[in-house]
N, C-alpha and C positions, 0 to 999 in steps of 0.2 A: 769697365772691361766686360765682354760678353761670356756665355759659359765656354767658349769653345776654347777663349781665350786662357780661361781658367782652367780647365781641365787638361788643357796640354801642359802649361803652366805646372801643373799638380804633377802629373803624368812624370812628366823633365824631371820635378824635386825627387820624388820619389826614384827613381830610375839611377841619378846621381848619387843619391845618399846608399842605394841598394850597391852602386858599383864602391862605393866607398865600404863597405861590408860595415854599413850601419846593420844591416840584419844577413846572415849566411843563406845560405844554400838550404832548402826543407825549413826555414825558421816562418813564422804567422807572422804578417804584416798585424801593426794593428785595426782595431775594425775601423768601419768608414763611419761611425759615428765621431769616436776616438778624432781619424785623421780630417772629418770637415770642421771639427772643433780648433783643429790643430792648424790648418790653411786657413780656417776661417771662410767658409766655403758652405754651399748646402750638401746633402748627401748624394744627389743624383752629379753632381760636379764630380765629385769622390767613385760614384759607378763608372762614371764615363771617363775619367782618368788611368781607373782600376782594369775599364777594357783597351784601354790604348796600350797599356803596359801587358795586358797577358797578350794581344798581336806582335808585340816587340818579342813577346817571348822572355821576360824577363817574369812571370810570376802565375802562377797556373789559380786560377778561380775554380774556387768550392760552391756548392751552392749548401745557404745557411750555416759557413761555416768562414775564417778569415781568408783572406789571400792570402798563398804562400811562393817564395820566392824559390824558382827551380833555374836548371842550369840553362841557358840563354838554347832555342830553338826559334823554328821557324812555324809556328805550327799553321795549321789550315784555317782557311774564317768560315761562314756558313754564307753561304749564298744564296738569296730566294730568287725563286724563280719568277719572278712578276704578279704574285697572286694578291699581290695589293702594292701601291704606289702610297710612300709617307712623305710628310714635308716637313723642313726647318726653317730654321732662318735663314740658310742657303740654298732653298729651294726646294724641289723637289725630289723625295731618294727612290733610288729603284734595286737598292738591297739596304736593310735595317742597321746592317752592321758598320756602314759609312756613314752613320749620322756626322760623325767626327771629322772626316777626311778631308784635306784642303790642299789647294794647290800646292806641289813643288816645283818649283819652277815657276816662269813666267808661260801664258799662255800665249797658242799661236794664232795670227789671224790674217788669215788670204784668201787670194781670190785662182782660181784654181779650175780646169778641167774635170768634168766629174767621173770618177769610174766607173767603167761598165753597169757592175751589179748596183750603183747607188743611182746611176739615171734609170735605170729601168725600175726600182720601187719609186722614185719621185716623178715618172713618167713624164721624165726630160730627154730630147734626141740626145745622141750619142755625143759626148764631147761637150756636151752645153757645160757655161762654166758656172759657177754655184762657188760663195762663199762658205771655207773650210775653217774650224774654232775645232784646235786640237789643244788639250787639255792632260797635264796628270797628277793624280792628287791619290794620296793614301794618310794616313795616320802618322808622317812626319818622315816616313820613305814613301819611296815609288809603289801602288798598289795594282791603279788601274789609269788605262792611257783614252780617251773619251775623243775620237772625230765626229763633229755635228757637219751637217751639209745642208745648203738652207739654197733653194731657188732664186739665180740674182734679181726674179721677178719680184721679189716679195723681200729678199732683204736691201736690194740699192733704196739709199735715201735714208734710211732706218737705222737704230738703236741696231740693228743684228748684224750691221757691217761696224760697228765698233767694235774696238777690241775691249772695253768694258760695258755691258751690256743693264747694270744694277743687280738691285735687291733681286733676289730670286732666278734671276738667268736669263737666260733667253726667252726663255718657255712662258716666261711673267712677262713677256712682249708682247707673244704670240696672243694670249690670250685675254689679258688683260686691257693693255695701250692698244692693240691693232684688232681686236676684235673675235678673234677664232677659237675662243677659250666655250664650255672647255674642249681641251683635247683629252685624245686617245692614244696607247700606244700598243697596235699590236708586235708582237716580239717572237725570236728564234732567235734558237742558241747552236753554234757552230763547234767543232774543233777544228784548229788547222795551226801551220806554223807561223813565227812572228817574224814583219817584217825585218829587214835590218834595221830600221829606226826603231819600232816597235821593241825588240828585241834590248836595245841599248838605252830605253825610257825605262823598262823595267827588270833591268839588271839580271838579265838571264840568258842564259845561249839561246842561241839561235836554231837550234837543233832539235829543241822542248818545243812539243805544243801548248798552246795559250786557247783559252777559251772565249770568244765572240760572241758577244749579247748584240742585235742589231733592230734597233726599233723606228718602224716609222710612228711619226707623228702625226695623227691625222685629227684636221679639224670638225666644228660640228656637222659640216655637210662633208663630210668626206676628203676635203682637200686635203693634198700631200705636201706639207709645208715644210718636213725636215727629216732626216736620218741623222739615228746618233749609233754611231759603233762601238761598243764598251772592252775593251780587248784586256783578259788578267792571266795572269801567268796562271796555267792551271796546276802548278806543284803546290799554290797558295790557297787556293780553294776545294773546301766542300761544297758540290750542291746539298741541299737540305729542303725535302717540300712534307707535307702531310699528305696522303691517299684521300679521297674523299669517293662517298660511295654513289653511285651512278642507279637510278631509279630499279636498271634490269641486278642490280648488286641487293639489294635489300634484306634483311635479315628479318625472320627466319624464310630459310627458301621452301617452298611449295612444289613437289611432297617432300617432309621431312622425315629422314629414318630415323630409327634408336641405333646403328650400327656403330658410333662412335660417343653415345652414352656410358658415362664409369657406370661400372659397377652397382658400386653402391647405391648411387640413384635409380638404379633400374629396380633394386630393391625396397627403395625408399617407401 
């Protein structure tokens, strides 16, 4: 069994035995050394269990201190903003917090018209049609709904018009079996409203805006091989990035007053 297998696995017991009021409302889970001992598990299986369940919203995490079990919400996940790309055993991630997330649902796969805005980053005439792999997967509900669009130059004949693609995705095609690895993915992020499908993949009105991650995929010489559209309900997320300080930011700045020196050090 894989860990993903496992930690949902964990995730499910725990969740059950919590709805069975094995522990109250404000009551300490016990620790994850305790519960990998307990599943028979390692401790990072027990982490990633322990985050699937505070997104359910069934138990708020401490840091250095146990999980405790609160009353069922929705709460927000943290979102990065692309300032690193990680991978698993499911490929590649493009927020930290999906390490876990797997399809609900079966995925879709067709051959399709391309819309406006996606032939003009894949620098396809209007209409050209392009193989569509719509996708949606979160933590054991609907999170986030995934359209890749892929050139029928470059996926007919190919692993990319299947609907199962293997180990790693698509993207382990692209780069690895067909040559254009690595890639890149520059990205921008959107707000606007969800389509009616959109809307009905992730369980929210229609009325709410949803938030739009859209990245091309660009090979090592620059070719435009695919857009993936990441569309999440934005009631569900935080963004979340670090500042980082830009050469003209540099600290201390040149000339430096005393004007905002305490006191005491002025007397120091």
């Amino acid at each position: 069994m894989s860990e993903l297998d496992q930690y949902l696995q964990v995730a499910n017991d725990l969740e059950q035995r919590i709805e069975q009021r094995e522990w109250e409302v404000g009551d300490k889970l016990p620790g994850q050394r305790a519960l990998a001992v307990h599943y028979r598990v390692s401790d990072r299986v027990v982490r990633e269990a322990q985050s699937v369940l505070a997104l359910r919203g069934v138990i708020l995490l401490q840091h250095k201190s146990a999980a405790v079990v609160t009353e069922r919400t929705r709460p927000r996940v943290p979102l990065d903003l692309g300032m690193f790309v990680r991978r698993n055993e499911l490929g590649y991630l493009f927020n930290q917090h999906a390490g876990h997330w797997r399809p609900v649902g079966d995925p879709v796969l067709d051959v399709q018209p391309c819309p406006d805005e996606i032939a003009d980053l894949l620098q396809l005439e209007q209409g050209a049609d392009v193989v569509v792999r719509r996708r949606v997967v979160g933590p054991g509900e609907p999170m986030q709904v995934t359209t890749t669009y892929i050139p029928m130059t470059l996926a007919s004949g190919t692993a990319l018009a299947e609907a199962d693609t293997g180990p790693g995705g698509y993207v382990e095609r692209l780069e690895q079996d067909m040559g254009y690895g690595p890639v890149r993915w520059p990205v921008q992020h959107i707000a606007r409203l969800p389509s009616v499908d959109e809307a009905a993949d992730l369980l929210m009105p229609k009325q709410l805006p949803v938030l739009v991650e859209t990245r091309v995929v660009l090979g090592h010489d620059d070719e435009r091989l695919a857009v993936d559209v990441a569309v999440r309900d934005s009631r569900r997320f935080m963004l979340r990035y670090e500042l980082h300080r830009d050469e003209s930011a540099t600290w201390p700045t040149t000339p430096a007053t005393g004007r905002n020196v305490p006191e005491q050090a002025k007397s120091a």
